[in-house]
C-alpha positions in Angstrom: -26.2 -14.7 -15.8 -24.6 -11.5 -17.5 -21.2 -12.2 -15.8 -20.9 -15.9 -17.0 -21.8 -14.7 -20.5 -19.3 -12.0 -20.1 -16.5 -13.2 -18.1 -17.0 -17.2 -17.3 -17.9 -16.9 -14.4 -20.3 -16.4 -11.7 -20.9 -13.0 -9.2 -19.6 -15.2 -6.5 -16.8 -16.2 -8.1 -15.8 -13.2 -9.3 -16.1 -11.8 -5.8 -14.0 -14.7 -4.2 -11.2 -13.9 -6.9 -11.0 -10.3 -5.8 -10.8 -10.5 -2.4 -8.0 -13.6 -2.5 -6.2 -11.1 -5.2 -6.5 -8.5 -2.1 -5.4 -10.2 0.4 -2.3 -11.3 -1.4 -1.4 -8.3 -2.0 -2.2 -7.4 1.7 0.1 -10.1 2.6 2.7 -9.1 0.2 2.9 -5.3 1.4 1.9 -5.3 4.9 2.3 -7.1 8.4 -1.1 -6.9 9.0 -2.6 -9.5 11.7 -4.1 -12.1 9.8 -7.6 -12.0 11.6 -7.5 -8.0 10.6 -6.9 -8.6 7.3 -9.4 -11.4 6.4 -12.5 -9.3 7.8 -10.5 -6.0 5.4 -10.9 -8.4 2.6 -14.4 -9.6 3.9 -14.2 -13.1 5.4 -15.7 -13.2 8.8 -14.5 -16.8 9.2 -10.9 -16.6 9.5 -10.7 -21.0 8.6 -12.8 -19.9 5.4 -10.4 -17.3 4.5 -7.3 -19.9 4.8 -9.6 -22.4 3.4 -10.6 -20.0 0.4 -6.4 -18.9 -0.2 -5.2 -22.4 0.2 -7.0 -23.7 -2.9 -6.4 -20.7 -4.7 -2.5 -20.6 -4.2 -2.0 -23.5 -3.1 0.3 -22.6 0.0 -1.1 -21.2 3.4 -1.4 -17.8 4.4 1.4 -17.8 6.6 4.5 -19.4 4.0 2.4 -17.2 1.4 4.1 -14.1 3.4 7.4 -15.3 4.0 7.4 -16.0 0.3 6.3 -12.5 -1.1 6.3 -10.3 2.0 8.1 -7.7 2.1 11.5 -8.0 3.6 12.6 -6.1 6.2 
């Protein structure tokens, strides 16, 4: 209840936000295999985790990288 007074939103919210934030940036800056860096950022269901990032950026995983990745 503390972190909805505080910051408008829930634990589980928060901890959703974080690890999306992560794994964009993982995305971004590395080639890591997808599968590898879902369970880094803690999803053990790799459809969650492109579930999850798909509503939250609205663009999968995969064009998300070829967007921002790093290029080569």
């Amino acid at each position: 209840r503390i972190l909805r007074q505080l910051f408008g939103k829930s634990f589980r919210q928060m901890l959703i936000d974080i690890r999306l934030s992560r794994a964009a940036q993982l995305l971004a800056d590395t080639d890591m295999p997808l599968e590898e860096l879902a369970a880094t950022v803690g999803y053990t269901s790799l459809s969650g985790f492109y579930t999850a990032f798909r509503k939250r950026y609205g663009m999968s995983v995969g064009d998300y990288r070829r967007t921002f990745g790093a290029k080569k």
